[in-house]
N, CA, C and O atoms as a DFTB+ gen file, in Angstrom:
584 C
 N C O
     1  1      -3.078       2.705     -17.772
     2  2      -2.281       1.998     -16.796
     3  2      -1.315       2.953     -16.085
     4  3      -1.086       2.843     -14.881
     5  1      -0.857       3.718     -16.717
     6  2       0.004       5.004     -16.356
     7  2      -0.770       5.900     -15.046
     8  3      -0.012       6.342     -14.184
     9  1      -1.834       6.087     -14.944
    10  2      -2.879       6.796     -14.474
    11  2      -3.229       5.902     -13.415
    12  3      -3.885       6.431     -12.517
    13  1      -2.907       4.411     -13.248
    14  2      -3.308       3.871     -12.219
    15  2      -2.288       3.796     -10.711
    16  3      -1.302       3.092     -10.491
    17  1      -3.012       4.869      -9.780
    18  2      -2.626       5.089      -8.698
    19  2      -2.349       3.768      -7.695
    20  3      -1.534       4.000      -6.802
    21  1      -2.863       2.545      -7.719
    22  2      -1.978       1.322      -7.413
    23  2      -0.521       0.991      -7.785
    24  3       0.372       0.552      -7.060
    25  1      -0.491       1.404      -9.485
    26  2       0.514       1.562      -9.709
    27  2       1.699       1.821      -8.939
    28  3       2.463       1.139      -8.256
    29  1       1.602       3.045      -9.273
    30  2       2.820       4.172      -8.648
    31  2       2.868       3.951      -7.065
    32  3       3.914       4.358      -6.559
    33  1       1.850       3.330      -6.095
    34  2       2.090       3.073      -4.786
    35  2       2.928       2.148      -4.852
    36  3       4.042       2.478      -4.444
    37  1       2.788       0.681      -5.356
    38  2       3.312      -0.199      -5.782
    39  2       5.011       0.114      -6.564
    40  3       5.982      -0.455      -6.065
    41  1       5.096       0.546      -7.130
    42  2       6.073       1.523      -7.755
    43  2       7.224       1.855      -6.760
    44  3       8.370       1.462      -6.975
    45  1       6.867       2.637      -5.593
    46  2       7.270       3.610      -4.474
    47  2       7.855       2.363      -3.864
    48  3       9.033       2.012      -3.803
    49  1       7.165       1.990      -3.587
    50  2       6.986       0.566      -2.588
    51  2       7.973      -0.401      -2.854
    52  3       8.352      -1.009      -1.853
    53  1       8.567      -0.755      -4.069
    54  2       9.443      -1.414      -4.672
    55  2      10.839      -0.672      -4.738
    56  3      11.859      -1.330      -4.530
    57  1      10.917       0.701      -5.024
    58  2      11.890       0.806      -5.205
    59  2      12.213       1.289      -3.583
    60  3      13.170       0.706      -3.073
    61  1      11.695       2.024      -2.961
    62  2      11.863       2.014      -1.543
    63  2      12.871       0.925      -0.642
    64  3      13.856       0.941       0.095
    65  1      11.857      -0.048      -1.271
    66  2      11.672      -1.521      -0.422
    67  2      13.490      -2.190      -0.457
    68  3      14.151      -2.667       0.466
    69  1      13.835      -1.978      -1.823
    70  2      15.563      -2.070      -2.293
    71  2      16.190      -1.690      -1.844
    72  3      16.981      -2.330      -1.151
    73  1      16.217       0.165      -2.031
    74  2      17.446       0.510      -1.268
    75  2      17.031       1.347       0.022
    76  3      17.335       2.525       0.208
    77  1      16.098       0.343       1.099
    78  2      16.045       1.072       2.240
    79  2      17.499       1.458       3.121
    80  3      17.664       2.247       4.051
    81  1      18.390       0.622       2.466
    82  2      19.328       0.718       3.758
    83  2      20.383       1.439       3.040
    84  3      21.474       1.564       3.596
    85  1      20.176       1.967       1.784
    86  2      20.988       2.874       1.445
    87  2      20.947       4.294       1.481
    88  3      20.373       4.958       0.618
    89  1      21.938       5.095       3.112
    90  2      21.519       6.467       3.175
    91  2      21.615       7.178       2.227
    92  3      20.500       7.686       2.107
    93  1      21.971       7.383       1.799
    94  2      22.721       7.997       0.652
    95  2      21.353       8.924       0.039
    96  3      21.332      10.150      -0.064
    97  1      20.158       7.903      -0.355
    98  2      19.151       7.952      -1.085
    99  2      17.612       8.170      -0.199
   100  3      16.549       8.402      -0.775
   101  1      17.779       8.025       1.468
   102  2      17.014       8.230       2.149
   103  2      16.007       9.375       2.413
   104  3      14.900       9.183       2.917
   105  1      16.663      11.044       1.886
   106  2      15.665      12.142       1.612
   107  2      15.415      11.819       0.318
   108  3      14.198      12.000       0.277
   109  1      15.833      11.359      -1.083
   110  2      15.457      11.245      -1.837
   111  2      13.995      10.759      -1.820
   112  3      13.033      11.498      -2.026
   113  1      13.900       8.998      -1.463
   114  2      13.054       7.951      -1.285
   115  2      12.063       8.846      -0.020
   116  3      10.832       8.831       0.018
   117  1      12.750       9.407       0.711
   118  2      10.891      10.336       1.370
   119  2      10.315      11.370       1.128
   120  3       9.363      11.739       1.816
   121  1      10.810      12.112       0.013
   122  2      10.592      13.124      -0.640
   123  2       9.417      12.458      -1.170
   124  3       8.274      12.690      -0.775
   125  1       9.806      11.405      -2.312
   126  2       8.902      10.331      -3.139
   127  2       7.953       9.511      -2.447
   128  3       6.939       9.001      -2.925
   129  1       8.331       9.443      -1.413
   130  2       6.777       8.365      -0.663
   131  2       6.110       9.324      -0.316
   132  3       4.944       9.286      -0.710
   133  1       6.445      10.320       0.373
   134  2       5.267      11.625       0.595
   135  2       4.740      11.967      -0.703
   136  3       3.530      11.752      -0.777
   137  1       5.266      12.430      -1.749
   138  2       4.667      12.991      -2.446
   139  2       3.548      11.859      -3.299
   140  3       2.572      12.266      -3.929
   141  1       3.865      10.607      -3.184
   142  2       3.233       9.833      -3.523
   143  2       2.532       9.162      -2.798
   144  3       1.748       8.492      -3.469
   145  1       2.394       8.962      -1.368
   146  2       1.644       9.021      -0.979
   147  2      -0.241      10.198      -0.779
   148  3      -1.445      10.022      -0.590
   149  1       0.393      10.896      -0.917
   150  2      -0.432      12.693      -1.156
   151  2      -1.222      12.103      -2.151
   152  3      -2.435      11.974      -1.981
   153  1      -0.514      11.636      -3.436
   154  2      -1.498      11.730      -4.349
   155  2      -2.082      10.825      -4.750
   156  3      -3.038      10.932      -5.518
   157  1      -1.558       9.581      -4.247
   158  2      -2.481       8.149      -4.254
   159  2      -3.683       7.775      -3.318
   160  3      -4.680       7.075      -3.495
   161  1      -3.025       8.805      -1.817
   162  2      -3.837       7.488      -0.950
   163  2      -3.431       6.337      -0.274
   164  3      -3.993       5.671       0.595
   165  1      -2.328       6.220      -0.844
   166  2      -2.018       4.644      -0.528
   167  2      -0.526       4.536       0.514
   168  3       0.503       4.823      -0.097
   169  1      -0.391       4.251       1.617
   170  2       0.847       4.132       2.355
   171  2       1.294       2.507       3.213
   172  3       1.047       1.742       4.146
   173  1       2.131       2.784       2.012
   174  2       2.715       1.068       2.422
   175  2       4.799       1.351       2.907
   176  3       5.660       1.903       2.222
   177  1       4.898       0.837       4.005
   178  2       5.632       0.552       4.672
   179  2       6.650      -0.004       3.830
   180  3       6.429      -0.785       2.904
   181  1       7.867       0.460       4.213
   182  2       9.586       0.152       3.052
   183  2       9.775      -1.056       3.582
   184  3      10.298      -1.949       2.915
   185  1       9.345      -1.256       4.938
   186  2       9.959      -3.174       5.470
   187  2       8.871      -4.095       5.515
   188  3       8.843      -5.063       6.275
   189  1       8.124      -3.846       4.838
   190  2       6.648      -4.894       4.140
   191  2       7.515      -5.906       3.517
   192  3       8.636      -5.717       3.046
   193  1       6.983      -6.786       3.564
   194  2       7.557      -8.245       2.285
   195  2       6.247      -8.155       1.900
   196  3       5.226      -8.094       2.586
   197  1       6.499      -8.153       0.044
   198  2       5.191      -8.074      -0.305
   199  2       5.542      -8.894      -1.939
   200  3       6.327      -8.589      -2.837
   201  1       4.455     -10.155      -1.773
   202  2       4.997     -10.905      -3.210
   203  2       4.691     -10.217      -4.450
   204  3       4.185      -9.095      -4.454
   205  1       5.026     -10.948      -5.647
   206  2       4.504      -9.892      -6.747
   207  2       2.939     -10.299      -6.962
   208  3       2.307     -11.322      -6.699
   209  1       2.668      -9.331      -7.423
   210  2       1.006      -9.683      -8.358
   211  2       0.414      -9.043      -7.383
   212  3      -0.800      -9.247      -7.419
   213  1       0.723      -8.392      -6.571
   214  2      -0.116      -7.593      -5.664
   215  2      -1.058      -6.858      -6.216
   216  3      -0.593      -6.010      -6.977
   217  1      -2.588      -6.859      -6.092
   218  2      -3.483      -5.529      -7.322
   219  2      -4.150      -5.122      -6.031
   220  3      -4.771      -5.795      -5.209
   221  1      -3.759      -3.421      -6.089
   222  2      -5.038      -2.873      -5.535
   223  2      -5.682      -2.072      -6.317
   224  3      -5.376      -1.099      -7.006
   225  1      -6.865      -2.791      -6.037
   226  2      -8.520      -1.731      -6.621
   227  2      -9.032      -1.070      -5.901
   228  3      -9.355      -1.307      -4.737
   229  1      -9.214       0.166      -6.726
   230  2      -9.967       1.292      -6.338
   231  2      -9.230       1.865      -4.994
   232  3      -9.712       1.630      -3.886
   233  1      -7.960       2.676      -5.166
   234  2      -7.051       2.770      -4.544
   235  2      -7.507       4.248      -4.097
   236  3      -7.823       5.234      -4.763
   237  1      -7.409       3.998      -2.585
   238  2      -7.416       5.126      -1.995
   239  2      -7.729       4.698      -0.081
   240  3      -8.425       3.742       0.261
   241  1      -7.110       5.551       0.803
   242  2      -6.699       5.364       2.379
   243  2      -6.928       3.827       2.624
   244  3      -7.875       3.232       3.139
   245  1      -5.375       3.249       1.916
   246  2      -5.146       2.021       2.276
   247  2      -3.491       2.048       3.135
   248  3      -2.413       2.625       2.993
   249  1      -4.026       1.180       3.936
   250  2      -2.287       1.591       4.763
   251  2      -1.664       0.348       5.226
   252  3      -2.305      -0.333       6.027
   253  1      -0.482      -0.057       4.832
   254  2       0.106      -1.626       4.799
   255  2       1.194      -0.854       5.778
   256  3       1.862       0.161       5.583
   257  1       1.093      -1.799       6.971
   258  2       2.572      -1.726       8.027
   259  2       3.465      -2.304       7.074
   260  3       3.233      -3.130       6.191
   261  1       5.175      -1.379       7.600
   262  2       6.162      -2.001       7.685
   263  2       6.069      -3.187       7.995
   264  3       6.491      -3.965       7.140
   265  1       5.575      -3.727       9.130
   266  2       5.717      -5.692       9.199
   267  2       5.249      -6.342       8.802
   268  3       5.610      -7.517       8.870
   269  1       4.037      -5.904       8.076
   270  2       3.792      -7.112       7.365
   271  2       4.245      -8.054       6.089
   272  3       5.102      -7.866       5.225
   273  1       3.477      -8.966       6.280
   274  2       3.925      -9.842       5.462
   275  2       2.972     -10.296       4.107
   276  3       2.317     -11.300       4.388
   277  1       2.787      -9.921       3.035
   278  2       1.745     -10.577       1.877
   279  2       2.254     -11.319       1.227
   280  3       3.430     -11.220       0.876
   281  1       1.344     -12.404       0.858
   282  2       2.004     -13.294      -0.053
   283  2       1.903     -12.819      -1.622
   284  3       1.733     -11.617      -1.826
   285  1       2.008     -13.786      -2.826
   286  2       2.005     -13.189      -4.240
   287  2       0.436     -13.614      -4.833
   288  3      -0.170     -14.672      -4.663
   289  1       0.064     -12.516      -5.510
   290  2      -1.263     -12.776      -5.866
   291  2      -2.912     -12.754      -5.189
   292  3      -3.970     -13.376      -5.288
   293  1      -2.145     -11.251      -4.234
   294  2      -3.443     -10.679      -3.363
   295  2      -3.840      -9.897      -4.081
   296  3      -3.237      -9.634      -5.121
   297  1      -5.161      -9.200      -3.669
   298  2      -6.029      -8.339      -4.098
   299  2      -6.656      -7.608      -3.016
   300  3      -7.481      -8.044      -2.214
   301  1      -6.058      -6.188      -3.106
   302  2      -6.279      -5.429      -1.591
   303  2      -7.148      -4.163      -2.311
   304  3      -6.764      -3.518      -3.287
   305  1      -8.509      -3.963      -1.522
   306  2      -9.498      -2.909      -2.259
   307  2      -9.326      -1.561      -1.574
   308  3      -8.123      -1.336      -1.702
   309  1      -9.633      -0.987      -1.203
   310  2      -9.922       0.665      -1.112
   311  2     -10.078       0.385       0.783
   312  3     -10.677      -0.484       1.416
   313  1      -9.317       1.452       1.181
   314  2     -10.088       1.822       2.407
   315  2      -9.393       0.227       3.904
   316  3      -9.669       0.025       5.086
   317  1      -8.761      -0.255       3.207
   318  2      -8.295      -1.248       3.952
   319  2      -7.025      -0.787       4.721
   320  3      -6.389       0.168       4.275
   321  1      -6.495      -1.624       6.224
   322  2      -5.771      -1.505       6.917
   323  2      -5.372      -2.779       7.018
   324  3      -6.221      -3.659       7.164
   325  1      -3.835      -3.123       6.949
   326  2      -3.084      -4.582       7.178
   327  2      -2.158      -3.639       8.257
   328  3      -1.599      -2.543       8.231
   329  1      -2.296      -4.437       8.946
   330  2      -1.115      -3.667      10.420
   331  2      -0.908      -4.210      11.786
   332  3      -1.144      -5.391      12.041
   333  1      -0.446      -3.318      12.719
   334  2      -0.266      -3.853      14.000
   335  2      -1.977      -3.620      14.601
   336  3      -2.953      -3.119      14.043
   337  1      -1.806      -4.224      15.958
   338  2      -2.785      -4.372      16.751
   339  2      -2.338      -2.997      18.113
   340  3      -1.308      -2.340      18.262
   341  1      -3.373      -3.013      18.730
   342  2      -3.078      -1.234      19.693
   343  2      -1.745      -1.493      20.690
   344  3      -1.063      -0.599      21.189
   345  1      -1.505      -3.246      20.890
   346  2      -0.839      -3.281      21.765
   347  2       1.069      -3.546      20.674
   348  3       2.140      -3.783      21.233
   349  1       0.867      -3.393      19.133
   350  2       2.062      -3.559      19.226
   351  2       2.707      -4.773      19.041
   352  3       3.937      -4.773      18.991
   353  1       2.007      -5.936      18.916
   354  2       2.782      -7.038      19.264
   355  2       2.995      -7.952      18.122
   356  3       3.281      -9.127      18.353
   357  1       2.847      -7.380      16.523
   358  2       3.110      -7.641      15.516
   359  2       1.818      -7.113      14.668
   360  3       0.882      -6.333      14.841
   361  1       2.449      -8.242      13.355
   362  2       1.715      -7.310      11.882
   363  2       1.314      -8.412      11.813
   364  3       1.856      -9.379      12.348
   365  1       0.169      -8.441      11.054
   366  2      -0.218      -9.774       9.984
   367  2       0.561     -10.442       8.895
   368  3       1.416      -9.830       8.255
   369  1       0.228     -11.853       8.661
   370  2       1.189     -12.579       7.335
   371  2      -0.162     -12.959       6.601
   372  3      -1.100     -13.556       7.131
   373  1      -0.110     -12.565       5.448
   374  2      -1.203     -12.955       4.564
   375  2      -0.696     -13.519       3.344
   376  3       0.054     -13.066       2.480
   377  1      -1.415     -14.857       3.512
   378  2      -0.960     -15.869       2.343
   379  2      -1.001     -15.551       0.971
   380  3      -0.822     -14.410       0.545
   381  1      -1.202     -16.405       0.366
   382  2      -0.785     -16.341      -1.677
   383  2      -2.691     -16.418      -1.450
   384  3      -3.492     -16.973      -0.699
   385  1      -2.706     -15.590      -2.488
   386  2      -4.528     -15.339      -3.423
   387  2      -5.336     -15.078      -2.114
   388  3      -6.236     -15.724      -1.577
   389  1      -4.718     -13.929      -1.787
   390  2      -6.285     -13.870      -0.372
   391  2      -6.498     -12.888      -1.096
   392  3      -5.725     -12.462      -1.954
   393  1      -8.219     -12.173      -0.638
   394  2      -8.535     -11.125      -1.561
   395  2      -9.211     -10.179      -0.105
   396  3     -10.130     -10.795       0.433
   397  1      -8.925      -9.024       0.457
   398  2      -9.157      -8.326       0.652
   399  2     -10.322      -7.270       0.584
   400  3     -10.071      -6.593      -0.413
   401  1     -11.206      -6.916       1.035
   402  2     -12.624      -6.334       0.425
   403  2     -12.579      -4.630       0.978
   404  3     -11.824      -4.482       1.938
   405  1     -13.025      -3.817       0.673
   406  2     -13.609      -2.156       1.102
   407  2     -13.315      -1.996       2.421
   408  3     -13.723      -2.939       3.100
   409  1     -12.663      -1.002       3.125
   410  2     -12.753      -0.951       4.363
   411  2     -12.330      -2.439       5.661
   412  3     -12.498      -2.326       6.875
   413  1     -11.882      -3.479       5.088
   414  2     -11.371      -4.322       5.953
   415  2     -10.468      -3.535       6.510
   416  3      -9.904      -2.530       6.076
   417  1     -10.335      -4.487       8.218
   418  2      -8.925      -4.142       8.775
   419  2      -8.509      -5.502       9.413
   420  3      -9.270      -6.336       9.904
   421  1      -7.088      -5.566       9.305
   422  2      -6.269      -7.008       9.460
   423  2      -5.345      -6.405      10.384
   424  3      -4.466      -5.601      10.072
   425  1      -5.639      -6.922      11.761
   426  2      -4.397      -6.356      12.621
   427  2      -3.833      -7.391      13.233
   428  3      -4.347      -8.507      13.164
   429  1      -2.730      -7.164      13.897
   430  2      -2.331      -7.663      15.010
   431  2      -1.374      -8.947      14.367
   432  3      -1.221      -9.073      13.152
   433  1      -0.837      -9.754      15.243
   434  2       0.114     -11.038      14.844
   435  2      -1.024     -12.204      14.593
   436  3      -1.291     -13.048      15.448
   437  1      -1.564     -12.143      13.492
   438  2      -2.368     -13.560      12.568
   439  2      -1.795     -13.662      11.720
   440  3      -0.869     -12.937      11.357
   441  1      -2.410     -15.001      10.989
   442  2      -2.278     -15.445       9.720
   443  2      -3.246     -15.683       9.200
   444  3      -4.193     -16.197       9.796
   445  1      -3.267     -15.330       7.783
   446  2      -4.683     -15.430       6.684
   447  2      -4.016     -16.698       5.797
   448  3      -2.960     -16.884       5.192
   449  1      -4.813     -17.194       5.977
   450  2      -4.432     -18.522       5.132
   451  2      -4.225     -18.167       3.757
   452  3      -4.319     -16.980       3.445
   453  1      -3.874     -19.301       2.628
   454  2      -4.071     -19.138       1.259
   455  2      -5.567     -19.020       0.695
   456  3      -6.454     -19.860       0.848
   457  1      -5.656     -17.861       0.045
   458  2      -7.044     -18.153      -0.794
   459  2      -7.815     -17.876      -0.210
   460  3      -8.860     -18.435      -0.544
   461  1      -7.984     -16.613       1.366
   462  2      -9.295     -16.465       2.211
   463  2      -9.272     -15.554       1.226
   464  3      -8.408     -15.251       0.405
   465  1     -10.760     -15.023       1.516
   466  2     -11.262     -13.843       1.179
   467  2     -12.006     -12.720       2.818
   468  3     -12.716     -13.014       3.779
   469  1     -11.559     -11.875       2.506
   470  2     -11.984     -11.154       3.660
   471  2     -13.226      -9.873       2.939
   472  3     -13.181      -9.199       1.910
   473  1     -14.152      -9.971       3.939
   474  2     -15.542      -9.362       3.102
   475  2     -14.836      -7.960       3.619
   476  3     -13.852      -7.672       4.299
   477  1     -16.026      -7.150       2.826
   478  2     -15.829      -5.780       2.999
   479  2     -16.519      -5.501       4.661
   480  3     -17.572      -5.934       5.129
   481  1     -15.461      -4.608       5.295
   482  2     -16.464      -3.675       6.706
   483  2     -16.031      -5.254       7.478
   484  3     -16.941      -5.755       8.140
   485  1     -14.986      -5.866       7.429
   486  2     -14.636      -6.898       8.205
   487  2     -13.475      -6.361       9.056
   488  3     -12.550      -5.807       8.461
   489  1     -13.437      -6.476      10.416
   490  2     -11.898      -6.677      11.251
   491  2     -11.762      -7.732      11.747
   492  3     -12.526      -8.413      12.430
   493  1     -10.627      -7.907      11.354
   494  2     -10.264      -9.243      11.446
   495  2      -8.670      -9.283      12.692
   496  3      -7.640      -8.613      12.616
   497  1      -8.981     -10.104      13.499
   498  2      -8.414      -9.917      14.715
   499  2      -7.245     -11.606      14.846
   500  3      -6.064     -11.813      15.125
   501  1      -8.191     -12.287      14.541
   502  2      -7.990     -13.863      14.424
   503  2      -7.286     -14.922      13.304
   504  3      -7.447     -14.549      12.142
   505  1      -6.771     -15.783      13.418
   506  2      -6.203     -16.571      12.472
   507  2      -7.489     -16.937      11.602
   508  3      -8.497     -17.454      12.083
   509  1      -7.299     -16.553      10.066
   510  2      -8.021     -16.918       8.904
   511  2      -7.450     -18.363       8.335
   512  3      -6.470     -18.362       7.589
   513  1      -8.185     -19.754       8.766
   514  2      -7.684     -20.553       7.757
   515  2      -7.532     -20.560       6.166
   516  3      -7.764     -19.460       5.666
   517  1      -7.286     -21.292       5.518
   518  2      -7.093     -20.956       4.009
   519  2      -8.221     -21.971       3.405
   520  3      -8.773     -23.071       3.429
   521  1      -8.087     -20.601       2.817
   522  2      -9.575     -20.979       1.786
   523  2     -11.165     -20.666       2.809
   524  3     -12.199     -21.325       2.923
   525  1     -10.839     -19.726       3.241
   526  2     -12.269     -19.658       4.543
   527  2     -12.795     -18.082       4.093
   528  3     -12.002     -17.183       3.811
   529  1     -13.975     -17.959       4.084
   530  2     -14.654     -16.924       3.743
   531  2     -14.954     -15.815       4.898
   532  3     -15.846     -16.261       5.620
   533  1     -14.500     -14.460       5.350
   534  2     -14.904     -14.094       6.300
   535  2     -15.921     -12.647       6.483
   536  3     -15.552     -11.473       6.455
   537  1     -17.123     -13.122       6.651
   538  2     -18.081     -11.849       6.729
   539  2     -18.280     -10.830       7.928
   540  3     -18.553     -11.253       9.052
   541  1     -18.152      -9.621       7.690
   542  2     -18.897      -9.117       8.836
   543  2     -19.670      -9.874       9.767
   544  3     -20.481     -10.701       9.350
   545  1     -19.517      -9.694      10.858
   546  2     -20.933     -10.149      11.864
   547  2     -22.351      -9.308      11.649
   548  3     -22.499      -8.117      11.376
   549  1     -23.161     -10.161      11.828
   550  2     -24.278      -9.298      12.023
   551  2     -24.962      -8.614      13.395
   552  3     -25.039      -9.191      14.479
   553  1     -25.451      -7.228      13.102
   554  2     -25.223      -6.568      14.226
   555  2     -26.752      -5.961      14.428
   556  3     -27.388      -5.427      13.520
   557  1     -27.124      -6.103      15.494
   558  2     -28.155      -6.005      15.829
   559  2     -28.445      -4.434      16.739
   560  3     -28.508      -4.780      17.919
   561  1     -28.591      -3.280      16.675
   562  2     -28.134      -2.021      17.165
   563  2     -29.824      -1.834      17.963
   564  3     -30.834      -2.314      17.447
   565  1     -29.831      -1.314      18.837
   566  2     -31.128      -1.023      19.548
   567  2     -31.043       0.701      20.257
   568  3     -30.741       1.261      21.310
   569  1     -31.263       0.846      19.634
   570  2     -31.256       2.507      20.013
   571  2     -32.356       2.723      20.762
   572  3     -33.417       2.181      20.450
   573  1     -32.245       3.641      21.980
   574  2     -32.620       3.905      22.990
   575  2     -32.905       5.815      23.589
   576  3     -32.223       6.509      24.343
   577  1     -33.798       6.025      23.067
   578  2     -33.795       7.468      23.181
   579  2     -34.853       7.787      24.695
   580  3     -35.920       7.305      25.075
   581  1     -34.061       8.675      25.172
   582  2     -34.589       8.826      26.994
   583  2     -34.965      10.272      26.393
   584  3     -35.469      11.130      27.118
């Protein structure tokens, strides 16, 4: 458990998250998110609201904005992005028990309901009701060699 690099992101992330507004401790606390970031993989934002029970599996280039919002009792996998959208105009709020899959990305100002699950290799752009399952599209590629 010591060895688990969710951990210690999670870890960073918490104590960060406390005394962001205390300068005092500000090179301290980025000394420690860099260096822990480096060796996790994992970069999550000091002004995240993030409930407890948060688990990420198989931790590695996962990146949680400052704005967002998670609820308690997600499950965020490897390779995922929760964040803004290109234009900026907020973060995502993701409810209690959504589960997150490989390589998802969650941008922009939505909401994921309670209890979605988001498949792996999904971007997700749109409001997720709760309890709604969301797969990749299927993609039909036609390659064309001249």
């Amino acid at each position: 458990m010591v060895t688990w690099r969710g951990l210690w992101a999670l870890l960073q992330f918490r104590v960060a998250h406390r005394y962001r507004r205390c300068s005092v401790l500000q090179p301290v606390l980025l000394a420690w998110r860099l260096i822990v970031e480096a060796a996790t993989g994992i970069c999550i934002g000091s002004e995240a609201e993030i409930g407890p029970g948060l688990h990420i599996s198989h931790a590695d280039r996962i990146v949680i904005s400052g704005a967002a919002i998670i609820g308690r009792g997600c499950c965020i996998a490897h390779g995922v992005t929760v964040g803004v959208d290109g234009r900026h105009s907020g973060a995502p709020i993701i409810g209690n028990g959504v589960g997150i899959g490989p390589n998802a990305v969650v941008a922009g100002p939505i909401k994921i309901g309670d209890g979605a699950m988001i498949g792996a290799n999904c971007v997700v752009f749109r409001d997720v009701p709760q309890g709604a399952r969301v797969r990749p599209a299927p993609t039909s590629v036609t390659l064309r060699v001249e």
